[in-house]
C-alpha positions, 0 to 999 in steps of 0.5 A: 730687263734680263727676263722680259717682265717689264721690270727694270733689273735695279727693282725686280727681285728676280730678274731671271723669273726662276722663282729664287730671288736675286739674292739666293740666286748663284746666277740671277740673270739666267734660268736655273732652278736647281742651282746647279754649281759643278766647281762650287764657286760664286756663279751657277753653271748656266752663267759660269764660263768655266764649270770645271773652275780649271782656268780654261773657258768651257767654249774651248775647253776638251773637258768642260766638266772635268779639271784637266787645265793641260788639256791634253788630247792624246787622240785629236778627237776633241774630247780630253784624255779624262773626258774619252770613253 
């Protein structure tokens, strides 16, 4: 029961209560309304590992939504060459 309802996932036609059914969900076991999809792939970014779809988890990512797959970091302040300011 991924949102708490009482229903089981394999019956309940929203398993995340987000008002869009499974089917029409890009991540059916997460809350996001808006559908927010970053890098256009299968998952919404509130389930998606990898926003930027660069090959590199968000977790460990010095870029997490810009693709910088090199993950070049000329300055060791955590952020990507793309990403600083």
């Amino acid at each position: 029961m991924a949102d708490d309802d009482g229903q089981a996932d394999c019956v309940d036609d929203d398993d995340d209560n987000d008002e869009l059914l499974d089917p029409d969900d890009n991540c059916s076991t997460a809350v996001n309304p808006g559908q927010e999809n970053l890098d256009g792939d299968a998952e919404g970014d509130s389930c998606d590992d990898d926003d930027d779809n660069d090959g590199v988890p968000d977790e460990t990512d010095t870029c997490p939504t810009i693709v910088n797959p090199d993950q070049q970091d000329t300055d060791g302040d955590g952020d990507g060459d793309l990403c600083d300011d």
